[in-house]
ZAPATOR-566597 format. One record per residue: residue in one letter; x, y, z of N, C-alpha, C in turn. Coordinates in Angstrom, 3 decimals, decimal comma. Layout:
residues N
+---+----------+----------+----------+----------+----------+----------+----------+----------+----------+
! r !      n_x !      n_y !      n_z !     ca_x !     ca_y !     ca_z !      c_x !      c_y !      c_z !
+---+----------+----------+----------+----------+----------+----------+----------+----------+----------+
! A !        X !        Y !        Z !        X !        Y !        Z !        X !        Y !        Z !
...
+---+----------+----------+----------+----------+----------+----------+----------+----------+----------+
END
This chain:
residues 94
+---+----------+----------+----------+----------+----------+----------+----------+----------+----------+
! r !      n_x !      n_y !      n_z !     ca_x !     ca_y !     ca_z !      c_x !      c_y !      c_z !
+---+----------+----------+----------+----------+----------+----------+----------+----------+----------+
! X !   35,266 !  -60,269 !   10,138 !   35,259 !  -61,119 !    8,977 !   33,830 !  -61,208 !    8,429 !
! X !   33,447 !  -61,020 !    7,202 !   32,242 !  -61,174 !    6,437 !   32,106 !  -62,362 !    6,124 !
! X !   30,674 !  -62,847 !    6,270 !   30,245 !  -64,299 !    5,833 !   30,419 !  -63,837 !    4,111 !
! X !   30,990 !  -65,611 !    3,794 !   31,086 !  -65,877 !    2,553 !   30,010 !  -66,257 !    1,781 !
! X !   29,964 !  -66,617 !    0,890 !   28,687 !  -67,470 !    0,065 !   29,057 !  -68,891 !    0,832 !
! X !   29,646 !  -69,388 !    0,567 !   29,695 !  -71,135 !    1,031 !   29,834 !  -70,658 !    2,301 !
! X !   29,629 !  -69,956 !    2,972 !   29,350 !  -69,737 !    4,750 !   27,436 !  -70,013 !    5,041 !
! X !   27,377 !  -69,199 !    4,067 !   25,991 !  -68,667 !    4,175 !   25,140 !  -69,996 !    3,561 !
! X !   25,283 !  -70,576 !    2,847 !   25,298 !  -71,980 !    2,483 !   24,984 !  -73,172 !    3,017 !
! X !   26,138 !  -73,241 !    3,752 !   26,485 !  -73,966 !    4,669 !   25,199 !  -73,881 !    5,585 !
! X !   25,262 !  -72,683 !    6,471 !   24,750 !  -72,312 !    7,436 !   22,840 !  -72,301 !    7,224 !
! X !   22,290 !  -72,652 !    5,917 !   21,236 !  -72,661 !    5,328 !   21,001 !  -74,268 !    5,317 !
! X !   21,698 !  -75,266 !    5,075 !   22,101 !  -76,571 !    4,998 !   21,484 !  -77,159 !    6,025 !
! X !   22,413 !  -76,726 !    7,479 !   22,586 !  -77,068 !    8,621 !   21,471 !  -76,841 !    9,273 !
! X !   20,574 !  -75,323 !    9,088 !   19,276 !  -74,922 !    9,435 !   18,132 !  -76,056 !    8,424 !
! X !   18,299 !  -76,156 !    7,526 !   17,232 !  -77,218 !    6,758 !   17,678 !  -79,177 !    7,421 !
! X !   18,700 !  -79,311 !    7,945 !   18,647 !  -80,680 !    8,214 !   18,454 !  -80,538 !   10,022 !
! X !   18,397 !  -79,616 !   10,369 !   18,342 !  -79,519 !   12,074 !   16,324 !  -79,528 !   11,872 !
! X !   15,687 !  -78,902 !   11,203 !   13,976 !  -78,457 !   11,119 !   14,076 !  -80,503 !   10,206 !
! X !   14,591 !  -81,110 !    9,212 !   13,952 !  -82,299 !    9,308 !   14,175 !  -83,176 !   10,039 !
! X !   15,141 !  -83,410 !   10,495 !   15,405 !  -83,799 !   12,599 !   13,958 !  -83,853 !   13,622 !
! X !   14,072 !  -82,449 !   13,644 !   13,008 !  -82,051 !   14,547 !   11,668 !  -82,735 !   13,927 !
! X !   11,632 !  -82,797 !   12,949 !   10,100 !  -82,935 !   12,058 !    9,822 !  -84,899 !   12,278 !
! X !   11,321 !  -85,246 !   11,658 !   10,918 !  -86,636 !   11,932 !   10,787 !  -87,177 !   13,524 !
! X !   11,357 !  -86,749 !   14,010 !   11,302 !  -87,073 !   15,813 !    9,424 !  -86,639 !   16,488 !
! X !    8,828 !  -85,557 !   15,798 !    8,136 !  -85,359 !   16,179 !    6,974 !  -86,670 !   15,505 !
! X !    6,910 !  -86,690 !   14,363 !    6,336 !  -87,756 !   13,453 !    6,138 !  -89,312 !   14,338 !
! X !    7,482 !  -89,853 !   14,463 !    7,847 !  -90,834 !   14,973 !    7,315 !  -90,676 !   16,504 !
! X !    6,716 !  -89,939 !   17,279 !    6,495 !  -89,731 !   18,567 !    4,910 !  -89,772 !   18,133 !
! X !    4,406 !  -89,296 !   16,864 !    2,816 !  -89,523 !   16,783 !    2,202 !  -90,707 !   16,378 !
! X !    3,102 !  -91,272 !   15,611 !    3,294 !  -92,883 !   14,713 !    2,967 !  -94,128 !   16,276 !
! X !    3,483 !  -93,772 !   17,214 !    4,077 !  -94,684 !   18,193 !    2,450 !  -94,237 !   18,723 !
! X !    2,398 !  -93,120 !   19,300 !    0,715 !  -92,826 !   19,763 !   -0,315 !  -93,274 !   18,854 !
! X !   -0,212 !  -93,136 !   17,871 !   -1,388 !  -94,196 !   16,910 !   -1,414 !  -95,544 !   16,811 !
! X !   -0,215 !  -96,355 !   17,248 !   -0,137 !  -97,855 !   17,412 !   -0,800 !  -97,811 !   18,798 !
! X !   -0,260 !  -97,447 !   19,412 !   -0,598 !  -97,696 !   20,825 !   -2,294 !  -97,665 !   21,165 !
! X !   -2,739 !  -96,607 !   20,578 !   -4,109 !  -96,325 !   19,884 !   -5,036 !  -97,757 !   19,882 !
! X !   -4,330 !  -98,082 !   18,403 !   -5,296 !  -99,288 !   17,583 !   -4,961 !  -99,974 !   18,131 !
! X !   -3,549 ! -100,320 !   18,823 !   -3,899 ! -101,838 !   19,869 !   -5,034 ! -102,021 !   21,040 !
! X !   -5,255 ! -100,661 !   22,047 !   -5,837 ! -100,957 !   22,611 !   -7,553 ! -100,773 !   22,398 !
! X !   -7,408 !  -99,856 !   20,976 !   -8,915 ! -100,261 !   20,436 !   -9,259 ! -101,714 !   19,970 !
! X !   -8,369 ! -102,461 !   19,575 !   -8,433 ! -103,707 !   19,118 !   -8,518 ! -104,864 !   20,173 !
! X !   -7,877 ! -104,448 !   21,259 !   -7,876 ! -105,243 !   22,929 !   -9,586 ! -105,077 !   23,526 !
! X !   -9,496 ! -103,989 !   23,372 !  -10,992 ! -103,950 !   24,380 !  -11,925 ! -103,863 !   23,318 !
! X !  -12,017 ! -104,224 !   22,181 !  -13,441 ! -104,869 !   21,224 !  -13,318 ! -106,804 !   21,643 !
! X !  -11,484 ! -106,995 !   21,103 !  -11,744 ! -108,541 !   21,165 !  -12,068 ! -109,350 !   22,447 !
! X !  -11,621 ! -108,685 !   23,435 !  -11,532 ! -109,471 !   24,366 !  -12,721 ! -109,810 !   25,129 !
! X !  -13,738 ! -108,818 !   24,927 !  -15,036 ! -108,953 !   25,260 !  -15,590 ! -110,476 !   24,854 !
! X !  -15,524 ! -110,115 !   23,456 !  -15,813 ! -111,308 !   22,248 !  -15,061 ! -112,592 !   22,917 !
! X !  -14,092 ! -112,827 !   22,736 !  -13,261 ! -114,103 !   23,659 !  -14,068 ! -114,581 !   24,343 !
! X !  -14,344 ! -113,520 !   25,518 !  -14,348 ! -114,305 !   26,927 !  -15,708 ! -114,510 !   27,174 !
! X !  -16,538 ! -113,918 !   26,136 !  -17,730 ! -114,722 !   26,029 !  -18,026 ! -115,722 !   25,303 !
! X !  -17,154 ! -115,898 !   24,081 !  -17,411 ! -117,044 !   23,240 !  -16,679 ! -118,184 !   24,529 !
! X !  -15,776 ! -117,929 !   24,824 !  -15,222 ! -118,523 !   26,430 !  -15,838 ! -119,269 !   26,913 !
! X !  -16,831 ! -118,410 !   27,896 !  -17,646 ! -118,762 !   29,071 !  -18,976 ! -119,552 !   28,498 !
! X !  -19,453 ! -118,527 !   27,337 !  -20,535 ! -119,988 !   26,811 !  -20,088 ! -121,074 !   26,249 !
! X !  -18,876 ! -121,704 !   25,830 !  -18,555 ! -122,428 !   25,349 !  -18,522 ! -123,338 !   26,762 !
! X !  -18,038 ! -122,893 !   27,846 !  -18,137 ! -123,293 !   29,086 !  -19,569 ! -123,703 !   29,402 !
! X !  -20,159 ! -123,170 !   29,545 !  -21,668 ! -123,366 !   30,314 !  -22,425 ! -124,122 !   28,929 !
! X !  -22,023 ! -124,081 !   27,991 !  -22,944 ! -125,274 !   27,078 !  -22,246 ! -126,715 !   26,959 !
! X !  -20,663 ! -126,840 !   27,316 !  -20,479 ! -128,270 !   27,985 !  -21,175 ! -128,698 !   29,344 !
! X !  -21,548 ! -127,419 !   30,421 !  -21,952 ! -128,215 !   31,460 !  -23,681 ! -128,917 !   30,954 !
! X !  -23,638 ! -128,210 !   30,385 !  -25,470 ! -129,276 !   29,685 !  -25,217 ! -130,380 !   28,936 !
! X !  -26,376 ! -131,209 !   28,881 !  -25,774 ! -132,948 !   28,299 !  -26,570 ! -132,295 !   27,035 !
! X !  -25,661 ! -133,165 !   25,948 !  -26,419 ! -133,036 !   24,437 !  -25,422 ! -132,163 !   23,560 !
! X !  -26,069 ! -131,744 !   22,916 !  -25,375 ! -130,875 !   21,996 !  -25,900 ! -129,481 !   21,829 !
! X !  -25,040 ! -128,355 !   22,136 !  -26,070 ! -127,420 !   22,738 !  -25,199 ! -125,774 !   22,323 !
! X !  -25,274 ! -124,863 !   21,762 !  -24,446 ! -123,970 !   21,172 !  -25,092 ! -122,823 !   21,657 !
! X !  -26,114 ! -122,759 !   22,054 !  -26,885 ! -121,622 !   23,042 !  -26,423 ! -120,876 !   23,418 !
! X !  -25,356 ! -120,993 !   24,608 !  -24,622 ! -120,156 !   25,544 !  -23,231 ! -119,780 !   24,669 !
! X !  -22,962 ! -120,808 !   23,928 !  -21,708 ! -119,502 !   23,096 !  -22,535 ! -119,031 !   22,401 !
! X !  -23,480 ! -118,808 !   21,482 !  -23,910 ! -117,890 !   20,670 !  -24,424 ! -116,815 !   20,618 !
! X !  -25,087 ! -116,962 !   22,293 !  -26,350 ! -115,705 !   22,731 !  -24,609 ! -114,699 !   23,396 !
! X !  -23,903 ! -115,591 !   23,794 !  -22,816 ! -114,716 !   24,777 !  -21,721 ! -114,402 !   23,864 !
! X !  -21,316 ! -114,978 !   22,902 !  -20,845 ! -114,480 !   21,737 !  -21,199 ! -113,042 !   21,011 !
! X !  -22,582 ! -112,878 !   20,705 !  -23,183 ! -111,961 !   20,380 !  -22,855 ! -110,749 !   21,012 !
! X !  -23,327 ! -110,978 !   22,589 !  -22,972 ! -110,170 !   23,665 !  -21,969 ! -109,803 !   24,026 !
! X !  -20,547 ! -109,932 !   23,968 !  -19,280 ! -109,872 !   23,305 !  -18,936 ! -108,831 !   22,256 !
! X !  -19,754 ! -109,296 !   21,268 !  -19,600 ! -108,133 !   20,319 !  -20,349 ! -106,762 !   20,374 !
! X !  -21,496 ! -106,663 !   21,163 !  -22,466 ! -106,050 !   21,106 !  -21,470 ! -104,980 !   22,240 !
! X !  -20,856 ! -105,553 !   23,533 !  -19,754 ! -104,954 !   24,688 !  -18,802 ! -104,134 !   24,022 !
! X !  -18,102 ! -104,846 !   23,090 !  -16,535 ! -104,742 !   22,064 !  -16,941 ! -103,310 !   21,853 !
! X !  -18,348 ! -103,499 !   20,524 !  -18,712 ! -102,213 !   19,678 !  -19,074 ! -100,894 !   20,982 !
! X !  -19,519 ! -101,015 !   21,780 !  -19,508 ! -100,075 !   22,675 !  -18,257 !  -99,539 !   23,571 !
! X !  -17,507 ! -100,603 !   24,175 !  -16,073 ! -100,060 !   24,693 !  -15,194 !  -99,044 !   23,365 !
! X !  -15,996 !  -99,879 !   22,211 !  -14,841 !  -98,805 !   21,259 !  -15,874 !  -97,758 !   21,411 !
! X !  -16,862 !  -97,410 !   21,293 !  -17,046 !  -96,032 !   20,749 !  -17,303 !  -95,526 !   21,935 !
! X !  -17,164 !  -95,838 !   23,457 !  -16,833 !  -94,865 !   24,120 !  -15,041 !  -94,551 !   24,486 !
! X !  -14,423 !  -95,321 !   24,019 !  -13,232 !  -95,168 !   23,383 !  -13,127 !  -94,074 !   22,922 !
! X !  -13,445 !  -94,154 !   21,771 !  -13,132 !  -93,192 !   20,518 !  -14,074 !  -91,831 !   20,776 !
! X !  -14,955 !  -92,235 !   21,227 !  -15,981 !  -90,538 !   21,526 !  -15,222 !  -90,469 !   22,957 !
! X !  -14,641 !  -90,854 !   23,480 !  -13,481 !  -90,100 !   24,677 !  -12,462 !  -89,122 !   24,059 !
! X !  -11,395 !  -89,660 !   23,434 !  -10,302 !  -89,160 !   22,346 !  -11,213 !  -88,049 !   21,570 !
! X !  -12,049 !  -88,301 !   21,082 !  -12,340 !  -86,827 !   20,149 !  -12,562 !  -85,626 !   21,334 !
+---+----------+----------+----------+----------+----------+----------+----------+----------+----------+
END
């Protein structure tokens, strides 16, 4: 039996929706690796930051008065940690 036109058709159809299948599955598998990504670039900048604005916020109640020292210098230091965990982060990945 010889393929028809609406065989051949068909069979062109079925090959173009099986390749955007494949295309979106692959997409959706890189989408999910790029979240996963920016969360944990976003985890290990903030959390630095936290747990020092944290701890000096801690250690400038244990002093009498009014006193912002220890969150600010350790605050800083926080961010100064953050910006480095990311870019050895990110200069890992490249």
């Amino acid at each position: 039996m010889t393929p028809t036109r609406d065989d051949e058709h068909l069979e062109r159809s079925v090959e173009r929706d099986a390749e955007r299948i494949r295309k979106a599955r692959a997409e959706r598998e890189h989408l999910l690796v790029q979240t996963i990504y920016l969360t944990t670039l976003g985890l290990v900048f903030v959390l630095p930051v936290v747990a020092g604005a944290y701890l000096g916020h801690w250690l400038d109640g244990l002093s009498p008065g009014y006193s912002m020292r220890w969150t600010l210098s350790l605050l800083f230091a926080g961010i100064v940690i953050g910006a480095v965990n990311v870019y050895f982060l990110v200069r890992g990945r490249g």
